[in-house]
C-alpha positions in Angstrom: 133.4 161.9 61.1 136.5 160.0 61.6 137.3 157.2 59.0 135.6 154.1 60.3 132.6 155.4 61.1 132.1 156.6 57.6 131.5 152.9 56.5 128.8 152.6 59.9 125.3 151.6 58.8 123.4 151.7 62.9 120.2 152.5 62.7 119.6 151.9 59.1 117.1 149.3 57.3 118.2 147.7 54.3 115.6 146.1 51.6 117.6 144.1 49.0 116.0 141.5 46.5 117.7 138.3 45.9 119.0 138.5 48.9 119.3 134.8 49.8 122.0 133.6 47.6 125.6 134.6 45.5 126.0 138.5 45.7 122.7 139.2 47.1 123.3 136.9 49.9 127.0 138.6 50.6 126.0 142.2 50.0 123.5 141.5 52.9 126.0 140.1 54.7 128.4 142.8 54.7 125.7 145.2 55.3 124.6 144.1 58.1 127.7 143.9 59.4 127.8 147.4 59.0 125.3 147.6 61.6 121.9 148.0 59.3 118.8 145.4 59.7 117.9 144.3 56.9 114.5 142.6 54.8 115.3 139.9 52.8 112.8 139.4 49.9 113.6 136.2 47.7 112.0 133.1 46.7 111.0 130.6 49.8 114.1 128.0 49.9 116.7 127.3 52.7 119.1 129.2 51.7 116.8 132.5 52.8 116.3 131.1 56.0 120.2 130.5 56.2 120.9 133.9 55.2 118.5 135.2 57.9 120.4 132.9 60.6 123.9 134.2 59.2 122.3 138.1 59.9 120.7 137.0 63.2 124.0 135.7 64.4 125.8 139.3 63.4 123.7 140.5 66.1 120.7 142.5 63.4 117.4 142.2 63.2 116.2 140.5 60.1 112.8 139.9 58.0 112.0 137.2 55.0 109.5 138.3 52.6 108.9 135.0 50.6 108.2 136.5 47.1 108.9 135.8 43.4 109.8 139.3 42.6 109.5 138.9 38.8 106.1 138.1 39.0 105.0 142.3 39.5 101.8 141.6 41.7 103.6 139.9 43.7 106.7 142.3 43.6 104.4 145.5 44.0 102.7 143.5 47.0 105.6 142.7 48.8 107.0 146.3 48.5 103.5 147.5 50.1 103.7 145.1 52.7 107.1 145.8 54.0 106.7 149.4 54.2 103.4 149.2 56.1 105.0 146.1 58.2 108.7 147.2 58.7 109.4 150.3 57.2 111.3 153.4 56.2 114.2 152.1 54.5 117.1 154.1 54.2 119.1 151.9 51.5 117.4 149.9 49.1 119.4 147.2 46.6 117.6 145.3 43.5 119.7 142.5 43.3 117.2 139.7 41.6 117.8 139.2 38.1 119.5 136.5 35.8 119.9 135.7 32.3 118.9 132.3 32.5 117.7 131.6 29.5 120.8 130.9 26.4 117.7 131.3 23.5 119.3 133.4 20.3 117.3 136.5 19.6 115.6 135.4 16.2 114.0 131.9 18.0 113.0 133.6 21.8 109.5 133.6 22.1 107.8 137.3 23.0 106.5 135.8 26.4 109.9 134.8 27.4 111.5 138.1 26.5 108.7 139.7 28.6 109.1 137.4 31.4 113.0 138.1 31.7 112.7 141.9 30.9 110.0 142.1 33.8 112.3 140.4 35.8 115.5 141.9 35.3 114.2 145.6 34.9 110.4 145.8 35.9 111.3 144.8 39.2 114.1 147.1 39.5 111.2 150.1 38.3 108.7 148.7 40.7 110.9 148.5 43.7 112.4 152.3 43.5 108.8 153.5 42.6 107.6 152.0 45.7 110.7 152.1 48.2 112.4 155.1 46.7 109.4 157.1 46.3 108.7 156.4 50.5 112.0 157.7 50.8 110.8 160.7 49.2 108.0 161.4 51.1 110.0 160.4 54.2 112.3 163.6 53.6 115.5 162.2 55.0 117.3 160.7 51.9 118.6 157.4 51.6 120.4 155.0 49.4 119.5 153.0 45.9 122.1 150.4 44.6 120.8 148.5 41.3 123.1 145.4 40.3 123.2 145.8 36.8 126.2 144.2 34.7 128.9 144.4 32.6 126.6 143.0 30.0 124.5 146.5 30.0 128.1 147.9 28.7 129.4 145.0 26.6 127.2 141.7 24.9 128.2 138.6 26.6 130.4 136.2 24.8 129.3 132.8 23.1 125.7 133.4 25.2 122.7 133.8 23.6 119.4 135.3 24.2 119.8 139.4 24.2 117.0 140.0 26.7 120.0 140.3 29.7 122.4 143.0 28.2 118.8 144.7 27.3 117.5 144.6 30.3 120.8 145.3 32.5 121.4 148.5 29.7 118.0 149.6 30.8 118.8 149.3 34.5 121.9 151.2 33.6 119.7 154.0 32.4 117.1 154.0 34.8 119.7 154.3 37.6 121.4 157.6 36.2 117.9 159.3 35.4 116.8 158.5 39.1 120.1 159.8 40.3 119.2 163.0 38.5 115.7 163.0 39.7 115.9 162.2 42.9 119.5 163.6 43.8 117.3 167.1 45.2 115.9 164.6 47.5 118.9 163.5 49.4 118.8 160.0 47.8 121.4 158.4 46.0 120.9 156.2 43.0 124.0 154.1 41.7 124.8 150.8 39.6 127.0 148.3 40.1 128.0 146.3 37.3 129.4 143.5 38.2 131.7 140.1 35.7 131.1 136.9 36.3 131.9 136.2 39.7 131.3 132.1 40.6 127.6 132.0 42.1 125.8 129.3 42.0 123.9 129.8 38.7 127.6 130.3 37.2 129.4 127.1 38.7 126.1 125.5 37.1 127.0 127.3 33.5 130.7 126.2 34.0 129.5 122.4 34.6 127.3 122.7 31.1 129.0 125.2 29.3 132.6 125.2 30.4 133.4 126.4 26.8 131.6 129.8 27.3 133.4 130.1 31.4 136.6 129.3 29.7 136.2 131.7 26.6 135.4 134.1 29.7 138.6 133.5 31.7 140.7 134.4 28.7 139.2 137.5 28.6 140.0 138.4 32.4 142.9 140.5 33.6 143.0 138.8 36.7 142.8 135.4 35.1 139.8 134.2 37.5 136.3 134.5 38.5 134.9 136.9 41.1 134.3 135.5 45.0 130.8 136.7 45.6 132.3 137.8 49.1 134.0 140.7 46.9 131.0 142.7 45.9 130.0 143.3 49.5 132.3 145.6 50.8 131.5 148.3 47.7 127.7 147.7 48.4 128.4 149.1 52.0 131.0 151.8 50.7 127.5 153.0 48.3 125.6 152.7 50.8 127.3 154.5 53.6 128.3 158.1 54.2 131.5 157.9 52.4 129.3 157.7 49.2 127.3 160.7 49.7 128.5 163.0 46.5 128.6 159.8 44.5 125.5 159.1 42.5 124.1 158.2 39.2 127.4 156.0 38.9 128.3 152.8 37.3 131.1 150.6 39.3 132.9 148.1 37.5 133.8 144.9 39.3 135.0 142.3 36.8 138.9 142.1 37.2 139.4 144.3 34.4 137.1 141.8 31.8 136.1 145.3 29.9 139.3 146.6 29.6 140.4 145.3 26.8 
């Protein structure tokens, strides 16, 4: 296979969560480029129906599944419904996920921490149980990329509310058991553990807690946030044929935050 066609995605179906904004939005992007179709499952807003334009317009078929993936009935649903609807898949990527809550440890209240666990590691369960196990049964491998996080290495900074590095830690782990599991199978299973690259839930923590983003920035190598237009071209390289003896791995993007 000669070099650029090691990076080709024809033919292929992509199902990625959060895929209508920041890094899910871009990963799709650049996946579709590739060549793959993809199914976009996120919350109903414009954005998803701009991201499905933006894929459209790079010449791939594209489907919106309107779901709130942390709810899990609605997450096991929507899972069920694609595969009967537009299934196989031959690369899935849980994406959805957020901290979104700055709560210390000793004052969150259990159904909070339940809420953002389920939604930040549930999800990611329920979504390679359902898509992952069809890929199984399908017998041809395929391709699972979880977006964990730095945090599932390292606690955040001057943030609150341990749910997130709990959560993405359990992701972490969850992605290198599948890996071993699954690897017979032909299916990949890796992480990619991205900084703090400036999506729109960040630029909303710089504007009302610029004193965490700059206590961030002096912690960075590279002295800046990521683009989210930087994550997509290693979410093709995992998902492509290049990638096929890498799995149960743990990419660090995060211009070299956990270095020092």
């Amino acid at each position: 296979m000669k070099f650029p066609d090691m990076f080709r995605l024809d033919g292929q179906r992509l199902f990625i969560t959060g895929g209508s904004r920041g890094l899910g939005r871009e990963m799709a992007l650049a996946i579709a480029g590739a060549g793959a179709d993809v199914a976009l499952v996120a919350r109903p807003s414009d954005s998803l129906q701009q991201t499905a334009e933006d894929i459209r317009a790079l010449g791939r078929t594209v489907w919106t599944l309107e779901a709130d993936i942390g709810d899990l009935e609605a997450c096991q649903e929507t899972c069920a419904r694609a595969l009967e609807q537009i299934g196989p898949f031959d690369i899935l990527i849980n994406n959805v996920g957020g901290r979104r809550l700055n709560v210390p440890t000793e004052e969150m209240p259990l159904d909070q921490w339940l809420e953002l666990m389920d939604l930040n590691l549930t999800s990611t369960f329920l979504c390679c149980k359902a898509i992952g196990g069809a890929m199984i049964k399908r017998g041809e491998g395929g391709r699972i990329i979880n977006i964990a996080s730095i945090n599932a290495m390292v606690p955040g900074r001057g943030i609150a509310g341990r749910h997130y590095e709990t959560a993405k830690a359990g992701v972490l782990q969850l992605t290198r058991s599948l890996a071993v599991d699954w690897a017979p199978h032909g299916i990949s299973v890796n992480a990619i553990c991205p900084g703090i690259f400036l999506t729109e839930p960040n630029r909303k923590w710089s504007q009302s807690h610029p004193e965490v983003i700059e206590g961030i920035l002096k912690n960075i190598p590279q002295g800046r946030l990521g683009e989210p237009e930087e994550i997509g071209p290693l979410a093709v390289y995992l998902a492509s044929p290049s990638a096929r003896y890498m799995t149960g791995a743990a990419l660090v993007i995060d211009g070299g935050y956990t270095c020092w």
